[in-house]
Structures are given as C-alpha cells and as structure tokens.
N, CA, C and O atoms as a GROMACS GRO file, in nm:
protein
  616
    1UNK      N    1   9.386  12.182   9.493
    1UNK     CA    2   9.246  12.216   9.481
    1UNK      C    3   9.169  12.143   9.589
    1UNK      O    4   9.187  12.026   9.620
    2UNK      N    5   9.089  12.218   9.638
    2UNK     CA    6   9.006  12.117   9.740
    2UNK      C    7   8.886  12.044   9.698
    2UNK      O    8   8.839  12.045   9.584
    3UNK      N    9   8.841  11.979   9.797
    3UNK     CA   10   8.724  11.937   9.694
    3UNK      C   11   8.613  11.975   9.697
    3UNK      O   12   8.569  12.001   9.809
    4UNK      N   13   8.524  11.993   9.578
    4UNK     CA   14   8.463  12.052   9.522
    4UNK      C   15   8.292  11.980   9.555
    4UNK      O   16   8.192  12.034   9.509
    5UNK      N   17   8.285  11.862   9.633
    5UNK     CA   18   8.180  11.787   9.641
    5UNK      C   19   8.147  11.660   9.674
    5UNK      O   20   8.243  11.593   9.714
    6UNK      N   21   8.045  11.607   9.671
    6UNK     CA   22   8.057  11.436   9.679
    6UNK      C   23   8.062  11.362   9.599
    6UNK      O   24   8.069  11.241   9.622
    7UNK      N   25   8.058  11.439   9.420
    7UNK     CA   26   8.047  11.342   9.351
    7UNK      C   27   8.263  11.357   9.303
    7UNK      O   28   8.341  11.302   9.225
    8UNK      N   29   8.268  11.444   9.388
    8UNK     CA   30   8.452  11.404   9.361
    8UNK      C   31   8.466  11.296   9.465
    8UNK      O   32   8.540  11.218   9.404
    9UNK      N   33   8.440  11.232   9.600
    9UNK     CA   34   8.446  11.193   9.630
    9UNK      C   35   8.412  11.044   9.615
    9UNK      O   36   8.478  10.948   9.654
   10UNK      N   37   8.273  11.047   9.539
   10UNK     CA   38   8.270  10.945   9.442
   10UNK      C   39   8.318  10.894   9.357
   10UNK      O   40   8.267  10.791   9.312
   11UNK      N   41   8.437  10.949   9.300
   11UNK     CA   42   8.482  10.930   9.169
   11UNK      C   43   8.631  10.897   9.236
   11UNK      O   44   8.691  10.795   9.203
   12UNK      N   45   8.684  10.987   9.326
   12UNK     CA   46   8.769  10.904   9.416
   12UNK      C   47   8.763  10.772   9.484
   12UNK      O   48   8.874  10.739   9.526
   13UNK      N   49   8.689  10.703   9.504
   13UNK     CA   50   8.654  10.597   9.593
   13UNK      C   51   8.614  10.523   9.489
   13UNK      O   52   8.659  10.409   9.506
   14UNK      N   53   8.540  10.532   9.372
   14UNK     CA   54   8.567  10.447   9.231
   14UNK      C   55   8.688  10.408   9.184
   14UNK      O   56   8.697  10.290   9.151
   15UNK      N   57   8.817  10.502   9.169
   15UNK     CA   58   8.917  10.477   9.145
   15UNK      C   59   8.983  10.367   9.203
   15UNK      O   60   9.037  10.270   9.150
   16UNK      N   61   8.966  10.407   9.346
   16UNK     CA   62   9.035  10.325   9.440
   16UNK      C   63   9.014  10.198   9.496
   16UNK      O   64   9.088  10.125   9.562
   17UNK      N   65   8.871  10.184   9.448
   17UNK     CA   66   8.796  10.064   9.418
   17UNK      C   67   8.858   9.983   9.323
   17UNK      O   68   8.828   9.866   9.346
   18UNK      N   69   8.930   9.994   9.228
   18UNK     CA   70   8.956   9.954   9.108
   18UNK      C   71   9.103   9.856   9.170
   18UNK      O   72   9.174   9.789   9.094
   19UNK      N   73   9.123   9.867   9.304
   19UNK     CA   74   9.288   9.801   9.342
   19UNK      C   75   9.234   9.762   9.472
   19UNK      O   76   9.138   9.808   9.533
   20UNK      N   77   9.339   9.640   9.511
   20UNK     CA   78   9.299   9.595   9.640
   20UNK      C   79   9.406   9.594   9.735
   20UNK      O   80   9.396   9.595   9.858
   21UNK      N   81   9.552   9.592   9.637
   21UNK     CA   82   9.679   9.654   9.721
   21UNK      C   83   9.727   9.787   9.725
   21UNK      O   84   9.655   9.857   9.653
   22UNK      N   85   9.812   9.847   9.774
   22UNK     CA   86   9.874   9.994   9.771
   22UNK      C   87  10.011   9.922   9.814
   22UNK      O   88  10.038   9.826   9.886
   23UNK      N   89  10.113  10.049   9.707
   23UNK     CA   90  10.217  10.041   9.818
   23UNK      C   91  10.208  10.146   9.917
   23UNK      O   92  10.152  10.249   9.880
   24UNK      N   93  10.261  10.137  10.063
   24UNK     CA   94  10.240  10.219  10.145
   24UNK      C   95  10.399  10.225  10.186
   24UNK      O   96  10.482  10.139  10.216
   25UNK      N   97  10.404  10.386  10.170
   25UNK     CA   98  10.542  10.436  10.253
   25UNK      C   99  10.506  10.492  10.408
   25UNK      O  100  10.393  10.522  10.444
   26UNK      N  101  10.617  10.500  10.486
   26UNK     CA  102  10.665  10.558  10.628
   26UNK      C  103  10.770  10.553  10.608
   26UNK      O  104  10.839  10.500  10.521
   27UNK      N  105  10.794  10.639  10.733
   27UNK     CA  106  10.972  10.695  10.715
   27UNK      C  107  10.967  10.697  10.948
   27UNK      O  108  10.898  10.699  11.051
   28UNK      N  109  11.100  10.692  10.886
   28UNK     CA  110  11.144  10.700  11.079
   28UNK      C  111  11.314  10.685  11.094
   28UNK      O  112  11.384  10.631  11.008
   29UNK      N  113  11.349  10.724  11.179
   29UNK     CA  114  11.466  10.754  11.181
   29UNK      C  115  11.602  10.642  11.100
   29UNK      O  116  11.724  10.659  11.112
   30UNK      N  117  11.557  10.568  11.046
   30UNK     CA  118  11.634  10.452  10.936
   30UNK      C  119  11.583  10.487  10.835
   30UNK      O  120  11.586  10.396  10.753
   31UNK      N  121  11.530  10.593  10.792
   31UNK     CA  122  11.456  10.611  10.676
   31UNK      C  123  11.345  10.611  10.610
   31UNK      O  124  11.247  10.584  10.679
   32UNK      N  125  11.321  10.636  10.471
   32UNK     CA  126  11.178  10.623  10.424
   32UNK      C  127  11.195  10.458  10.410
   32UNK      O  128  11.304  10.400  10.404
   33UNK      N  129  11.053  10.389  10.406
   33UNK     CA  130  11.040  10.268  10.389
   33UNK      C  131  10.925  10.199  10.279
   33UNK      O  132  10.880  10.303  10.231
   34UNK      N  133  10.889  10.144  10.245
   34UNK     CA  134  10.767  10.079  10.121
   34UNK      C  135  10.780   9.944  10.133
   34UNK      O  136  10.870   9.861  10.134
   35UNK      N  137  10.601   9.949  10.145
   35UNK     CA  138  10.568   9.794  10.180
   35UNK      C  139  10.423   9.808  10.091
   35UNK      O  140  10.343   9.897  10.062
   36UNK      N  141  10.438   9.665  10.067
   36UNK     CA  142  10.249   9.652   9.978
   36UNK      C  143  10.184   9.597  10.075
   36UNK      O  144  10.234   9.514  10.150
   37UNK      N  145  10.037   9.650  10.082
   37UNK     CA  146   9.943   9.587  10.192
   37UNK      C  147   9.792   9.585  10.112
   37UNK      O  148   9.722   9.672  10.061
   38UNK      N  149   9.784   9.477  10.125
   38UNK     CA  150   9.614   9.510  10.094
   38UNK      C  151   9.516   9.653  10.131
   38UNK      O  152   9.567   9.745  10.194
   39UNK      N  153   9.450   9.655  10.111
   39UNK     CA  154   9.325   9.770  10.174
   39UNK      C  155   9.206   9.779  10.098
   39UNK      O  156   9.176   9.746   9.984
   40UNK      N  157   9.126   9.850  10.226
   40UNK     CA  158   9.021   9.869  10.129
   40UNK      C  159   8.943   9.996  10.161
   40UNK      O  160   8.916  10.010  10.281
   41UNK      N  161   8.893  10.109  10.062
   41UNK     CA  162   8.930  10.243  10.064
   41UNK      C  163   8.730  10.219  10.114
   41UNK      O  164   8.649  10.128  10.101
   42UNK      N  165   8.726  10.330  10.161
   42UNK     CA  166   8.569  10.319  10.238
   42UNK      C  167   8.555  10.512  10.264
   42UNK      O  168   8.654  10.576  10.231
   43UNK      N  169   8.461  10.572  10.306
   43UNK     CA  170   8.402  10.726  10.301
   43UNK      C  171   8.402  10.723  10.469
   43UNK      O  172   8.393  10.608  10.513
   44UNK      N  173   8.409  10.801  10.545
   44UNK     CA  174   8.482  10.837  10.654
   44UNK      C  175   8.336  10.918  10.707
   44UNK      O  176   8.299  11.001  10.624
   45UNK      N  177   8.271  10.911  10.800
   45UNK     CA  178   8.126  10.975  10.849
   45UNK      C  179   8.140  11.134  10.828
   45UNK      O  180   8.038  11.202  10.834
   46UNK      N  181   8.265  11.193  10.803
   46UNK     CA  182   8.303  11.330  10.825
   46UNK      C  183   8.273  11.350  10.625
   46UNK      O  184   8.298  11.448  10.555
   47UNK      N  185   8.234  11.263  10.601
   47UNK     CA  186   8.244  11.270  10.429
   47UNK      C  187   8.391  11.256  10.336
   47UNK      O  188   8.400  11.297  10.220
   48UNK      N  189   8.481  11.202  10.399
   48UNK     CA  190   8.631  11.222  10.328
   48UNK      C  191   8.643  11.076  10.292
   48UNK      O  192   8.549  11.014  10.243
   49UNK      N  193   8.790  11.012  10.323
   49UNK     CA  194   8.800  10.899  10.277
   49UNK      C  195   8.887  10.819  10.347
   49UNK      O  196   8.992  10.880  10.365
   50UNK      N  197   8.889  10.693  10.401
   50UNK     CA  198   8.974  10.649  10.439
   50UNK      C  199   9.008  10.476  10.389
   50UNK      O  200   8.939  10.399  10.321
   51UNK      N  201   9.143  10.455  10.454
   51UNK     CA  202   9.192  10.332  10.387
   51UNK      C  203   9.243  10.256  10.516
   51UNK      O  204   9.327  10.276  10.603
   52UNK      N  205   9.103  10.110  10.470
   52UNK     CA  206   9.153  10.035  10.624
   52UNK      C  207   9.243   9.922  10.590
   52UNK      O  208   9.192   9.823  10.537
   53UNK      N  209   9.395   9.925  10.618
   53UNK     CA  210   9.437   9.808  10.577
   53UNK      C  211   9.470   9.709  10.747
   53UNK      O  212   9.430   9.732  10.861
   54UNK      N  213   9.552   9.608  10.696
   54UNK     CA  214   9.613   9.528  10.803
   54UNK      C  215   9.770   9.497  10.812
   54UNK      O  216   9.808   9.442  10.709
   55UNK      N  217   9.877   9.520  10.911
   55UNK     CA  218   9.999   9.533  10.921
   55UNK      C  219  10.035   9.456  10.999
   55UNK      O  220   9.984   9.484  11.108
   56UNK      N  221  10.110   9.353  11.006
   56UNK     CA  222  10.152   9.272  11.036
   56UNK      C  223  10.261   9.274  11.177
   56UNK      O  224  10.380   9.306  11.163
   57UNK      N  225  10.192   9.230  11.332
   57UNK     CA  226  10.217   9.273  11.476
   57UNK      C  227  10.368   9.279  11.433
   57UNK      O  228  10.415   9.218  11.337
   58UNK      N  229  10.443   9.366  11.523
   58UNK     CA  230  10.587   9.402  11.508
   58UNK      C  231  10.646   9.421  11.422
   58UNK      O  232  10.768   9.437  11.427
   59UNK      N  233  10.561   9.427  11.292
   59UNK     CA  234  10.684   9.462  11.157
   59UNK      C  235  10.737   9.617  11.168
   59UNK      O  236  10.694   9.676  11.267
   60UNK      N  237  10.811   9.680  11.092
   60UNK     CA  238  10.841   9.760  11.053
   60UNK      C  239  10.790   9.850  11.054
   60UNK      O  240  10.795   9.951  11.125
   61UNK      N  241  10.706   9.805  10.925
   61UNK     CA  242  10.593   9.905  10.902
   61UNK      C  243  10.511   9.994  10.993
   61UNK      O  244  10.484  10.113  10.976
   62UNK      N  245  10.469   9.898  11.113
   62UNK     CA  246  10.370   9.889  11.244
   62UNK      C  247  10.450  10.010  11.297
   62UNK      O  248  10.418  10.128  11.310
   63UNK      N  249  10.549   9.952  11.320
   63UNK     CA  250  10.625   9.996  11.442
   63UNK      C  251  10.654  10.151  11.409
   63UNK      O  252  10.655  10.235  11.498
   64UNK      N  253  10.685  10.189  11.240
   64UNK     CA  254  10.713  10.364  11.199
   64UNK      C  255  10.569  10.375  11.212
   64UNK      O  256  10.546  10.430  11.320
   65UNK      N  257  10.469  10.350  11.155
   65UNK     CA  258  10.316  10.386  11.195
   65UNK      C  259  10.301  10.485  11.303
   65UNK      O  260  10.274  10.604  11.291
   66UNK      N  261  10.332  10.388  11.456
   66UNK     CA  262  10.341  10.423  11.579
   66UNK      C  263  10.421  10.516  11.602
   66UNK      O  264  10.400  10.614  11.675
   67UNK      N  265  10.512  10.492  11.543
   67UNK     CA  266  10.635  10.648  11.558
   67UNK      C  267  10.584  10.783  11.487
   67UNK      O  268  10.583  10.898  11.530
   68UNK      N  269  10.554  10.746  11.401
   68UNK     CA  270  10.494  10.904  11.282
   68UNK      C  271  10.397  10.820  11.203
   68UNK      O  272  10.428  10.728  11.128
   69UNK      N  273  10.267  10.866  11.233
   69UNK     CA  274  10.165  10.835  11.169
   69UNK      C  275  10.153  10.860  10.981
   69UNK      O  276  10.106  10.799  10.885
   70UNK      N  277  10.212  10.960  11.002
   70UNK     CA  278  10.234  10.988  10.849
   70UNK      C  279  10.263  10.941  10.693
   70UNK      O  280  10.367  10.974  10.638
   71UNK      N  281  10.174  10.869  10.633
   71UNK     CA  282  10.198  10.727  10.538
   71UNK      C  283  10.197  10.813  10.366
   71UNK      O  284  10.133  10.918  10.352
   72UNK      N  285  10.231  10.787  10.318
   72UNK     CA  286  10.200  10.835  10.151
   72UNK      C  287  10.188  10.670  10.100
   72UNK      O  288  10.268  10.592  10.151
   73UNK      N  289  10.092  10.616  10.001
   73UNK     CA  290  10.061  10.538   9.917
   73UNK      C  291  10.011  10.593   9.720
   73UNK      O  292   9.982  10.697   9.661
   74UNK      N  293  10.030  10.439   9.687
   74UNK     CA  294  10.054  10.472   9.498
   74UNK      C  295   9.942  10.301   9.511
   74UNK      O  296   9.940  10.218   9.602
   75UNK      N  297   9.880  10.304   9.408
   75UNK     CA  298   9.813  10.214   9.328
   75UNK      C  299   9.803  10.271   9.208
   75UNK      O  300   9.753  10.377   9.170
   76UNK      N  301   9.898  10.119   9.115
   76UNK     CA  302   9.899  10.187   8.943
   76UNK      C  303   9.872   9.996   8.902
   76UNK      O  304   9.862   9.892   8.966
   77UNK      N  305   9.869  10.027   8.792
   77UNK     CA  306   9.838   9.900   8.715
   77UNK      C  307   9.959   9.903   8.672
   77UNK      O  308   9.963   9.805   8.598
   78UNK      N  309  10.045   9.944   8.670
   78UNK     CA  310  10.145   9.943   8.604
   78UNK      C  311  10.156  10.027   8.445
   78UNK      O  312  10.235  10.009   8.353
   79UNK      N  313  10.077  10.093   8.455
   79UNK     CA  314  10.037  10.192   8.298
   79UNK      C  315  10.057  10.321   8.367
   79UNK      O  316   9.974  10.349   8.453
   80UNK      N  317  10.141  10.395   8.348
   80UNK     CA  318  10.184  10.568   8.350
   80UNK      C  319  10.067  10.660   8.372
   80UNK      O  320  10.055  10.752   8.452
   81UNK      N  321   9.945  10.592   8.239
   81UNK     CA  322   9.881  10.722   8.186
   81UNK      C  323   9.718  10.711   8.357
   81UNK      O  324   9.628  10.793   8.377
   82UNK      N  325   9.746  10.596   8.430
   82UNK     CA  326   9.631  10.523   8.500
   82UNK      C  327   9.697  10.503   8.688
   82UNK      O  328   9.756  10.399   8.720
   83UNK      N  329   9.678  10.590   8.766
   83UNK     CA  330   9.699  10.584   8.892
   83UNK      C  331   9.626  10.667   9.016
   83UNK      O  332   9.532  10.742   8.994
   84UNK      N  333   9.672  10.648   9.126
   84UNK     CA  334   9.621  10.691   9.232
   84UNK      C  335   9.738  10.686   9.310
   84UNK      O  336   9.820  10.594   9.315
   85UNK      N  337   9.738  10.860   9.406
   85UNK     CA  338   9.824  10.854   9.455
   85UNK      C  339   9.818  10.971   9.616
   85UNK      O  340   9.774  11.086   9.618
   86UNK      N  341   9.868  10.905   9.717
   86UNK     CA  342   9.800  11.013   9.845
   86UNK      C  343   9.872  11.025   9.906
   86UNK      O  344   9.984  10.979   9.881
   87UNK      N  345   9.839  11.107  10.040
   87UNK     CA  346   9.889  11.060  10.199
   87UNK      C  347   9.766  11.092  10.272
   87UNK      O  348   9.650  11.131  10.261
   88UNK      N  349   9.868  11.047  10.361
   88UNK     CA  350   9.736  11.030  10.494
   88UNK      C  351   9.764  11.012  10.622
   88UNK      O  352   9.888  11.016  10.624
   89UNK      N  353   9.726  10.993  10.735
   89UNK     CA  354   9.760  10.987  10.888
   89UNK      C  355   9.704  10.829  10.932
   89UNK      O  356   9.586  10.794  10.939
   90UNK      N  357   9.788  10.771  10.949
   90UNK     CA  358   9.748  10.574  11.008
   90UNK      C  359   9.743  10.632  11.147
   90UNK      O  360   9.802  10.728  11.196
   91UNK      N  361   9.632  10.527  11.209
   91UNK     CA  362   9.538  10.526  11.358
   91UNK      C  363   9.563  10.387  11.365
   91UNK      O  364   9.488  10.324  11.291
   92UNK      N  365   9.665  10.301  11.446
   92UNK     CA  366   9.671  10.144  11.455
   92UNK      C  367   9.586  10.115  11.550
   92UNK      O  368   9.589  10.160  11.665
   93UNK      N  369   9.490  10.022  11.494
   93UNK     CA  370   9.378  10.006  11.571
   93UNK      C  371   9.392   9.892  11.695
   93UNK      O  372   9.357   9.779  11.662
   94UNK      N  373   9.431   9.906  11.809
   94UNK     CA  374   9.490   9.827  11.939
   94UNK      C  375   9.366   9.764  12.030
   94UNK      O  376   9.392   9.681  12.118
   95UNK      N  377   9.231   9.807  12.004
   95UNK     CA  378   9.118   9.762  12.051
   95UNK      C  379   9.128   9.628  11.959
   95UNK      O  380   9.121   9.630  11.836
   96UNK      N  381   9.146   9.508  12.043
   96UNK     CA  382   9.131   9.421  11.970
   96UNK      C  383   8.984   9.375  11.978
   96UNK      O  384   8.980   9.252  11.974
   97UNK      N  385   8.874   9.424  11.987
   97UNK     CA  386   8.712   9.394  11.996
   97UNK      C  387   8.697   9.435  11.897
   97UNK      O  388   8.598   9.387  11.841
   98UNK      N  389   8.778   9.543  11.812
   98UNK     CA  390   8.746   9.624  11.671
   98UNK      C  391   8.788   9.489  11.575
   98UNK      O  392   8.705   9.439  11.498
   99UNK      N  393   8.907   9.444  11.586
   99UNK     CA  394   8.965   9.364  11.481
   99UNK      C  395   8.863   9.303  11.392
   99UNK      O  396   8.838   9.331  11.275
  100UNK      N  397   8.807   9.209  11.474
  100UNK     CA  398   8.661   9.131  11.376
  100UNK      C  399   8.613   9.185  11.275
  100UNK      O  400   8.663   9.135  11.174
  101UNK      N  401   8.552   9.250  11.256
  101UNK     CA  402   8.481   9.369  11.188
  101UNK      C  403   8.536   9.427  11.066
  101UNK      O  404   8.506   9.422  10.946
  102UNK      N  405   8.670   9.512  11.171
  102UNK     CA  406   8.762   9.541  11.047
  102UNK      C  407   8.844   9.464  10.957
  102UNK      O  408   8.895   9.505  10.852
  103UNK      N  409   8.851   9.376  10.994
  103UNK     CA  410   8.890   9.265  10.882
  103UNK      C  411   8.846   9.218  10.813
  103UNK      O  412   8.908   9.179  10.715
  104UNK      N  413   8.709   9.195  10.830
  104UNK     CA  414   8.587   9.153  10.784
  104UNK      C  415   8.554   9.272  10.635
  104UNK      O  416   8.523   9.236  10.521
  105UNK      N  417   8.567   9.377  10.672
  105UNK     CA  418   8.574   9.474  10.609
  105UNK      C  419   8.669   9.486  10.489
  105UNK      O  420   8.662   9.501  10.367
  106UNK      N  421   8.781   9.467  10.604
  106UNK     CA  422   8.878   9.444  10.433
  106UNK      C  423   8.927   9.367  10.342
  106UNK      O  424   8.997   9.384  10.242
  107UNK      N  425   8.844   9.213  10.436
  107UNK     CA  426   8.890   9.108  10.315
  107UNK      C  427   8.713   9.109  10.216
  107UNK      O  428   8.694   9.044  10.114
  108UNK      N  429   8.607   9.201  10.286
  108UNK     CA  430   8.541   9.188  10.162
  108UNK      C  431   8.541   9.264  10.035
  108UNK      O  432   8.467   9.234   9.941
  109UNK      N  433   8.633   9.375  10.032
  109UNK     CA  434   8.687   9.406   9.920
  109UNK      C  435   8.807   9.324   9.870
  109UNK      O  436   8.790   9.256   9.769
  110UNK      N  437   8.951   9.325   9.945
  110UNK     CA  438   9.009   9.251   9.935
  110UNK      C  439   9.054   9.092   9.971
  110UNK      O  440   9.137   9.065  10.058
  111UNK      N  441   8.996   9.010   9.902
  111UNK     CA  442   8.959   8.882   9.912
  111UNK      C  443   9.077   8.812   9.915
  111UNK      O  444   9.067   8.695   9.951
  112UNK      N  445   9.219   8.864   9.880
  112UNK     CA  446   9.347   8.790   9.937
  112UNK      C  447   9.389   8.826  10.043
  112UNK      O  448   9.478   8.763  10.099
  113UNK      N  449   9.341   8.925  10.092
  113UNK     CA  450   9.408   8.942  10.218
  113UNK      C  451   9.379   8.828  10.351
  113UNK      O  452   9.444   8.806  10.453
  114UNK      N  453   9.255   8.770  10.298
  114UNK     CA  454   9.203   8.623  10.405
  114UNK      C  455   9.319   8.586  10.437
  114UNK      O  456   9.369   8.599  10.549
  115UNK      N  457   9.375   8.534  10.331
  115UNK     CA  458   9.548   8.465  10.370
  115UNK      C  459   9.598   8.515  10.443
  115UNK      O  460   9.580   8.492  10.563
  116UNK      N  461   9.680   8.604  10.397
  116UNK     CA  462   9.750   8.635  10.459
  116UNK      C  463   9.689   8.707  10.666
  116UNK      O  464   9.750   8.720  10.772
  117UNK      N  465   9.580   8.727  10.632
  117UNK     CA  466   9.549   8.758  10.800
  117UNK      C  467   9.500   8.585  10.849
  117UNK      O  468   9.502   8.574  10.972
  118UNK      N  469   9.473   8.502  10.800
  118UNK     CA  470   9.477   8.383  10.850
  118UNK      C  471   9.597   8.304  10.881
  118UNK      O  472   9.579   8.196  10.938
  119UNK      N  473   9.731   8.346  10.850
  119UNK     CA  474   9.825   8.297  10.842
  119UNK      C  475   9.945   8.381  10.968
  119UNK      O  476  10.041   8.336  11.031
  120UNK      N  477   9.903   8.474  10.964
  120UNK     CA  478   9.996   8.593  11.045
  120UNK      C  479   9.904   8.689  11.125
  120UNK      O  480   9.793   8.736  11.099
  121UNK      N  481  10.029   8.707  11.284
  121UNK     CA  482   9.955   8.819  11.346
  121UNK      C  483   9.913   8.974  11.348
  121UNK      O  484   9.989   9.056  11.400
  122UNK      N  485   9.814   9.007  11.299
  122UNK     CA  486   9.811   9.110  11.226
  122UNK      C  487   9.704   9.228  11.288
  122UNK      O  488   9.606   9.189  11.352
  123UNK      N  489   9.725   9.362  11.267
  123UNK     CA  490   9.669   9.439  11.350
  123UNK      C  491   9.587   9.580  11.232
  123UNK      O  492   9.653   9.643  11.149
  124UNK      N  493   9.467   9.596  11.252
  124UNK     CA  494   9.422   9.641  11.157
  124UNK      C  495   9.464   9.795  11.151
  124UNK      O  496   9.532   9.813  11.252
  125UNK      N  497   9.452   9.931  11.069
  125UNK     CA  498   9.480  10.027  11.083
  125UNK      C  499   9.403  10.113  11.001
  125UNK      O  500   9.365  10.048  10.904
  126UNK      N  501   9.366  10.225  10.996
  126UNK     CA  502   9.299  10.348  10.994
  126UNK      C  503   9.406  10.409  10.907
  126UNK      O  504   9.511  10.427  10.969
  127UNK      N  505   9.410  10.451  10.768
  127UNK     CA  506   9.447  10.571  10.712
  127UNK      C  507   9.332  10.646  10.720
  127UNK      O  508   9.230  10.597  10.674
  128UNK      N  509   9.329  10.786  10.784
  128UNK     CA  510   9.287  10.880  10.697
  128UNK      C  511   9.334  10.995  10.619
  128UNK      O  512   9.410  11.080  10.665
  129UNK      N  513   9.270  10.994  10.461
  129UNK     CA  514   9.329  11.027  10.360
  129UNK      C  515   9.312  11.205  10.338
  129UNK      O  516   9.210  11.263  10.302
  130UNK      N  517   9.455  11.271  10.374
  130UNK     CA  518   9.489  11.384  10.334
  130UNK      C  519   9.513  11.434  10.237
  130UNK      O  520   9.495  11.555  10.247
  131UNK      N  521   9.541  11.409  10.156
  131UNK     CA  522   9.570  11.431   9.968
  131UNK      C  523   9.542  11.296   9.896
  131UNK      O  524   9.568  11.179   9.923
  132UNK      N  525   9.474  11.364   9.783
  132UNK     CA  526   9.440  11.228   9.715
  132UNK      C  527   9.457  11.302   9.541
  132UNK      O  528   9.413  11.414   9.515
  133UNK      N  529   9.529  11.212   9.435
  133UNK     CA  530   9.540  11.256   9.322
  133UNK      C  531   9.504  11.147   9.219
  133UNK      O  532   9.587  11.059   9.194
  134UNK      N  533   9.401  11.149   9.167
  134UNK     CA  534   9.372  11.038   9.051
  134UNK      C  535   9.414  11.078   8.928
  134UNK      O  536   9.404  11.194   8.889
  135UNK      N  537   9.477  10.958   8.844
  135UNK     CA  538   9.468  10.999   8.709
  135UNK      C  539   9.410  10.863   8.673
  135UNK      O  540   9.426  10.750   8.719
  136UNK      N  541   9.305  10.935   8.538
  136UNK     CA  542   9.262  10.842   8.496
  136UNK      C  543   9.323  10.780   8.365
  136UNK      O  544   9.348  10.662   8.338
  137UNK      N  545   9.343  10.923   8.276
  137UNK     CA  546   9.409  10.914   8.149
  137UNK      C  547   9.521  11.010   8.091
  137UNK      O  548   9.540  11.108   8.163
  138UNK      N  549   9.571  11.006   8.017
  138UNK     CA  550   9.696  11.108   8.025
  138UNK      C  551   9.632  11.220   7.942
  138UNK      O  552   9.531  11.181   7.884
  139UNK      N  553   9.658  11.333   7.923
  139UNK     CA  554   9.601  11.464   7.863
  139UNK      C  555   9.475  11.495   7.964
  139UNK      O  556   9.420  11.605   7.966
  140UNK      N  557   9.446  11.412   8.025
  140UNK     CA  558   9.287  11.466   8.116
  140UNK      C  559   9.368  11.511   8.216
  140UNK      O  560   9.467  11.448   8.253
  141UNK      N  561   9.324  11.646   8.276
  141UNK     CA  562   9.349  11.693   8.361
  141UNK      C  563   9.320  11.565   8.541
  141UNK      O  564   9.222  11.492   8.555
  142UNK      N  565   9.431  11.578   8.641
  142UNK     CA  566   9.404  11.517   8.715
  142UNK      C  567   9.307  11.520   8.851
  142UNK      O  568   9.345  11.608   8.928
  143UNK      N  569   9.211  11.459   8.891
  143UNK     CA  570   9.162  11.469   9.043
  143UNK      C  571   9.251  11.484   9.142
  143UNK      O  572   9.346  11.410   9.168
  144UNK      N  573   9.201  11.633   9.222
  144UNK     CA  574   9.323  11.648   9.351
  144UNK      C  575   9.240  11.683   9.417
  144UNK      O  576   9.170  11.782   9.391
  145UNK      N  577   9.225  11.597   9.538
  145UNK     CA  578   9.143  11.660   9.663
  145UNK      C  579   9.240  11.683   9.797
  145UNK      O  580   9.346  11.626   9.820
  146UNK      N  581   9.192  11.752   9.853
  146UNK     CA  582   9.244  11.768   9.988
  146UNK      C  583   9.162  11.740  10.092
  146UNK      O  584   9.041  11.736  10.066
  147UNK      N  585   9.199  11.717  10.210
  147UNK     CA  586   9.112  11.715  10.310
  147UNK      C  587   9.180  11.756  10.452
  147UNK      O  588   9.296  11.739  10.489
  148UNK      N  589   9.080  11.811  10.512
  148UNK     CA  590   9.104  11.876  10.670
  148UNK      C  591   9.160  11.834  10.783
  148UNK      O  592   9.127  11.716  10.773
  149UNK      N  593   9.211  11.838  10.869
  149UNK     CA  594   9.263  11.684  10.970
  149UNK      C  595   9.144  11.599  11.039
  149UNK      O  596   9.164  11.485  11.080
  150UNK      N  597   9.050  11.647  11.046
  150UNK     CA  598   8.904  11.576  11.076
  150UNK      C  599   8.903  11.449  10.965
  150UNK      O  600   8.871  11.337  11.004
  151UNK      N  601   8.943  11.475  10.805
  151UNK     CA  602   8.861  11.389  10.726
  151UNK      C  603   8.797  11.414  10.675
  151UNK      O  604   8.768  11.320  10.601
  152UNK      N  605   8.726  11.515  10.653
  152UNK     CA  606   8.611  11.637  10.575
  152UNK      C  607   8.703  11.700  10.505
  152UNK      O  608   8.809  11.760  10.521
  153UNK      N  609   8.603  11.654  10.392
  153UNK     CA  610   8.654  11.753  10.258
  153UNK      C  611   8.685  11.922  10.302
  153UNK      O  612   8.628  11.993  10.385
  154UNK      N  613   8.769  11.943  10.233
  154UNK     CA  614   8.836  12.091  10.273
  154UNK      C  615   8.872  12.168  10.164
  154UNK      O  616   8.922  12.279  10.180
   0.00000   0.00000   0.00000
C-alpha cells in the first residue's frame, strides 16, 4: 500500500522514535550480514523518511554499504505483537564537514551512541527508507508504506 499521507508518516516516525538501535542487514558477495547500530529516524525534505546512523571506518558493514547500498532493518522490543520493519538505500556520508552535525543529530536522539562515536572511527550514513511496516499490536491491521527512489511518499 502506498502511503496515504502525512499523518502515516507521522505515525511512522512515532514508531521509530520509540528505539534508538536497529538491526541493520547488507549482503555482498560473502553473504547477507546483521549488525546493530544506533540511529535516528528523521522526515526527508521530499516528505518520506530517513535513518541517519553511524558505521564504523572499514568495518564490514561500511564496506557492503559501498558495494550495494541496499540495507533492510528490524526494531522490536522483543514482543512479537510490537515492531518495525524496512529497507532502504545507505548514502555513506564521505564529506567529512557533514560529520559534525550529523552526529550531533544522532546522538540527540540516540544518547549512547556518544560512546561509542567518541571511542571509534566512525563515518555517518544516510538510509533512505523504501518500505516501511509497523506493527503496533497483533489483530490490528499493519502500517505499510512505500516510497519512490527520491524519498517521497509513493
């Protein structure tokens, strides 16, 4: 289903508000891979949604990023009936004049990530979010949005 408005978009970005890690998958020629990263989910000028986290210079992760942008992520509490779940296209952000900012950005939602970007070399990144599926409760039908390769609801 596409989406239907801004107040789905609102209600998406509430959800996602509700977590400050994701696990985030990539895949590349060794395979699919999953790593947890902080983030923090923010509305995209095109009206869609995106998720700015930070990846750590030369890991893995970074490095399939760069190879195939292509990421799927899950945030659950660990309860079945209560999740969020997407994909999306990562943009590794290599302007290091941006870094400031964007970090700034995502440790003020996510307030552990200070650490860990104070501790390690780390490079910020751009999901933007192509499918997005909330559940809030089980028997409620679920939120499914889509979006365009721009980032605009579609």
């Amino acid at each position: 289903m596409a989406v239907t408005g801004s107040t789905d978009i609102d209600r998406a970005l509430w959800a996602l508000r509700a977590y400050d890690t994701t696990a985030l998958g990539t895949v590349s020629a060794n395979g699919p891979h999953v790593a947890g990263v902080f983030f923090a989910p923010e509305r995209t000028p095109s009206g869609g949604i995106q998720l700015l986290i930070a990846t750590i210079k030369g890991s893995r992760k970074q490095r399939e990023m760069a190879e195939d942008p292509r990421v799927a992520f899950m945030c659950s509490p660990g309860n079945p009936s209560r999740w969020v779940q997407g994909t999306g296209v990562a943009d590794l952000i290599t302007d290091e004049q941006r870094h400031a900012e964007l970090l700034r950005r995502l440790t003020s939602h996510a307030s552990g990530a200070a650490q860990f970007i104070e501790r390690l070399p780390v490079m910020p990144a751009l999901i933007t979010v192509r499918t997005l599926k909330v559940v809030e409760a089980l028997g409620t039908p679920a939120l499914l949005l889509s979006f365009d390769e721009s980032g605009a609801a579609g």
